[in-house]
N, C-alpha and C positions, 0 to 999 in steps of 0.2 A: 261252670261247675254245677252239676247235679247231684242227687242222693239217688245213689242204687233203690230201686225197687223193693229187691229184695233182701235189702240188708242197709234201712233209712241211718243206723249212726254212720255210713265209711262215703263219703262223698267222691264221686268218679269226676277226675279232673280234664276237661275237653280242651287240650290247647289250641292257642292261637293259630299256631303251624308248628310240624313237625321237619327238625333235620332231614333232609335228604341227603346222602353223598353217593354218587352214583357215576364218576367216570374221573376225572381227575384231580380231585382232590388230593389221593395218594400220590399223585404223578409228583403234582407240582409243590407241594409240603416237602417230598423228600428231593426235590431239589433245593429249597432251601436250605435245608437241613445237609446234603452231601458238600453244597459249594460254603455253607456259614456267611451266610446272606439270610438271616434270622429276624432283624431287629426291625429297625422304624426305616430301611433303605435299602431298597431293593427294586430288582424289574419289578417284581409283582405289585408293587405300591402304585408304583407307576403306571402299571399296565391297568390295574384294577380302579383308579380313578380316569382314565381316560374310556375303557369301555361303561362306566357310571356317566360320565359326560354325553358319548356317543348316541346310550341307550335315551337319557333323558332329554337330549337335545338343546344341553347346558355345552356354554364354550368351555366353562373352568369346571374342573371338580378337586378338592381336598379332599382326604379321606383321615378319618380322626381317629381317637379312639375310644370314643361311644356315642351312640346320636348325643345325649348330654352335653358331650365337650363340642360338640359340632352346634347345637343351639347355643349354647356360652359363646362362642366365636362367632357365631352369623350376628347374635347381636352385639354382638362387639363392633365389629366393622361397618355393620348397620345405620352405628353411631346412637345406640342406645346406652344413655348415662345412668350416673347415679338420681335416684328419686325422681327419675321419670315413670314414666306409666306405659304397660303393655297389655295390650286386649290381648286376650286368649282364652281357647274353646275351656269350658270348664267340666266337659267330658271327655276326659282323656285319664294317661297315668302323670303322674309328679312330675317327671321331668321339667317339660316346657315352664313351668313353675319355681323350680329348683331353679333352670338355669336364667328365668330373670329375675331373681333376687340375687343369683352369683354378681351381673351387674350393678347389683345397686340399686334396680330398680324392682317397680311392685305390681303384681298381678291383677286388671283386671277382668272376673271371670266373665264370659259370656255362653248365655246356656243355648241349648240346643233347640234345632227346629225340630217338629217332632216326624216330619216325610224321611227325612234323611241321615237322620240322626247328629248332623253337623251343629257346626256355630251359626246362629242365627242371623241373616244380614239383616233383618231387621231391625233386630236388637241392637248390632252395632252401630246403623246408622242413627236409630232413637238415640244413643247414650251418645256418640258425635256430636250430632245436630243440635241435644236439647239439652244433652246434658254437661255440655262441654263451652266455651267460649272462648273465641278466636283474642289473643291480645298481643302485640307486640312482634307478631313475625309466628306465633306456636300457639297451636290449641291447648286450652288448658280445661282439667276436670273442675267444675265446679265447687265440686263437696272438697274434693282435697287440697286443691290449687295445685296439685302435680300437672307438670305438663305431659300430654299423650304424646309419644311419638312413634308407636310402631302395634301393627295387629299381626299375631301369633296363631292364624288357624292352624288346627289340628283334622288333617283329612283321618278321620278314624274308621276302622276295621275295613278298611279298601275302596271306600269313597268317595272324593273331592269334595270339597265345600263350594257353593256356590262363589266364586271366584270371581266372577265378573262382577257382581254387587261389593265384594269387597275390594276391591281395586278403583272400583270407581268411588267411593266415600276414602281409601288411604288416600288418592292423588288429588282429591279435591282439599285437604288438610293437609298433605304433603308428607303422608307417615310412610315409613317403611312396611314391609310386607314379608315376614318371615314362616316360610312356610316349614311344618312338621308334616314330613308326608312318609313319615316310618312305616305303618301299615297297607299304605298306597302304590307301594313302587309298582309298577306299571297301569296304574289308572290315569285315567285321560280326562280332561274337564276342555269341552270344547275342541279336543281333538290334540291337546297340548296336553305333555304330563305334569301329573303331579309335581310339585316342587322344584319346578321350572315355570314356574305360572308367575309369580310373584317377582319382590327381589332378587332373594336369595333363599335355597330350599336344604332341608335336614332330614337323611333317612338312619335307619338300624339297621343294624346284622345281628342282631340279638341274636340266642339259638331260637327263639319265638316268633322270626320273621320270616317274609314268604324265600328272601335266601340270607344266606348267614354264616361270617367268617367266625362264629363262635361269642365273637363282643364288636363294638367298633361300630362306626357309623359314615358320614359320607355330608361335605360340603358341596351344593352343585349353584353356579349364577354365574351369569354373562359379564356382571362387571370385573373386569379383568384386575383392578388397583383391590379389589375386596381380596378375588382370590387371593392373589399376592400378599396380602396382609396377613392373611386365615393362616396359609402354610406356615409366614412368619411368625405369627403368634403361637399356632401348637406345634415349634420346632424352638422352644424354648428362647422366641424373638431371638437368633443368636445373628451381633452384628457384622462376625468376621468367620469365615469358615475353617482359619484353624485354632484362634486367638479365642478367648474365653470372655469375649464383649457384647454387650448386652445395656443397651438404651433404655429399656424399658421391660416392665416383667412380664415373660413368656410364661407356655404352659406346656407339659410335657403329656400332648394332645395326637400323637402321628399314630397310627394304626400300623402293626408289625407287616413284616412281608411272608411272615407264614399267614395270618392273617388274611392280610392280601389275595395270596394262593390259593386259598380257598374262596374267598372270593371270586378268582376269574373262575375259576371251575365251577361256582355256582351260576353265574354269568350267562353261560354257554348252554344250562338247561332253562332259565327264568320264565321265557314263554311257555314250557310245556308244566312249570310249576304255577302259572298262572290260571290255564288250561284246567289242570287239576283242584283248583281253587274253585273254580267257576263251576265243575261238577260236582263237589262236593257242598257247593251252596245251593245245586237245586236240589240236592236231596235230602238237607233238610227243610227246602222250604214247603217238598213235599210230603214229609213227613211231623209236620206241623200242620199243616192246609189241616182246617176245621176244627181245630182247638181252639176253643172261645177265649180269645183273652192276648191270642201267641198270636204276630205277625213280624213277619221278617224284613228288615230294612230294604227300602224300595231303592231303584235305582234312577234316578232324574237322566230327564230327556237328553240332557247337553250332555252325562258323563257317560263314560265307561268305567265303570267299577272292578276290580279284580276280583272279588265276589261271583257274580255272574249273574245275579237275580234279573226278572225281566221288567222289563222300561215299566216307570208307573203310566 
């Protein structure tokens, strides 16, 4: 957000990304809407977490209904408890925040490098290494005596985080790895995407994201017993499909199939919305070149950014 020039009290709001709906969207809505296949079940659920899977190169995908309820459930299954501890970026929006204290457990934050605007691996290995200590089978914080079990990078505004540094300090501690790659979807760290890097990965469809079924979000990871869990959990855990049985308490978490619907229809432009992403990041980084003060987030060697800037 800026202040007009010529008028500094009305501030001009620059969003993150704007809706596109450009080919079927109409189609596939008002199929839902003519057959009353509306709700949490439908082709389009289906269909729209399997090309989420295909595109990221995840074997399972859930699709929820908001990244929120998707971060609540990844660390769920995770096996992130009550009064445990979770690193995460501390530049970012609430969410990833909100949803490990949903758990039970409590935030901690780690700041940013300044090349790439990520969570810093350095910082989290310092706060691992020195600030942490191994007892009994689980790393523990020292200041708190909570136990660490899981880091929460956030790839923010089209990204990756340096990924290889953190993966290599979770598996040597044995933490889980829960990726928020909402702003990321189709960036690549090492030639792998976003939110397929780690354990288990969390995107949005906000109307704010590069595509978007309006709200809703997307579970994607190869362990197969997670996914299974995920769907069970945000299908209100129910234990019999026509009986009203329930073992333990679900969440009313499934992302509709109009929803959905627009989802595949976004699906099917994403690369050339990405395309359009990457041209519109060089011209502002054109249009900032030689403002003393202004520089535009860089793009590291190993990733491809949806951004577009060029390699530092």
């Amino acid at each position: 957000m800026h202040r007009d020039p010529l008028n500094n009290q009305q501030p001009i709001l620059i969003p993150l990304c704007v809706p596109e709906m450009r080919d079927n969207e109409w189609t596939y809505v008002k199929e839902c809407l003519d057959t009353n296949w509306v709700s949490s079940v439908g082709r389009f659920v289906d269909r729209f977490e399997d090309l989420m899977a295909d595109y990221t190169g995840a074997k399972h995908a859930v699709a929820t209904a908001s990244r929120t309820a998707a971060l609540h459930i990844a660390l769920l299954v995770a096996g992130v408890a009550p009064e445990d501890e979770v690193l995460v970026s501390s530049l970012t929006f609430i969410a990833p925040a909100n949803a490990i204290r949903y758990v039970g457990a409590w935030p901690v934050f780690v700041d940013s490098e300044p090349e790439y605007w990520q969570m810093d691996p350095e910082r989290v290995v310092d706060f691992l290494d020195n600030g942490c200590v191994w007892r009994d089978g689980a790393l523990y914080n020292k200041a708190t005596e909570r136990r660490v079990t899981a880091i929460l990078p956030v790839h923010i505004v089209g990204h990756p985080c340096d990924m290889e540094s953190i993966l290599e300090v979770a598996r040597k501690y044995g933490l889980k790895v829960v990726e928020d790659a909402t702003e990321s979807l189709g960036a690549t760290y090492d030639g792998e995407m976003a939110g397929q890097i780690g354990d288990i990965g969390c995107f949005s469809f906000n109307g704010n994201k590069l595509i978007t079924t309006g709200g809703g979000g997307m579970i994607v990871t190869d362990n197969e017993e997670w996914a299974r869990r995920a769907k069970y959990l945000t299908t209100q855990a129910k234990d019999d499909p026509v009986e009203y049985i329930h073992s333990e308490i679900g969440y009313n978490y499934r992302l509709t199939n109009i929803q959905a619907a627009l989802g595949c229809a976004q699906m099917e432009h994403l690369d050339s919305y990405v395309e359009t992403k990457q041209r519109t990041a060089v011209a502002y980084a054109e249009a900032i070149d030689g403002f003393s003060g202004m520089t535009p987030m860089k793009e590291a060697s190993r990733a491809r950014a949806v951004f577009g800037f060029t390699q530092s």
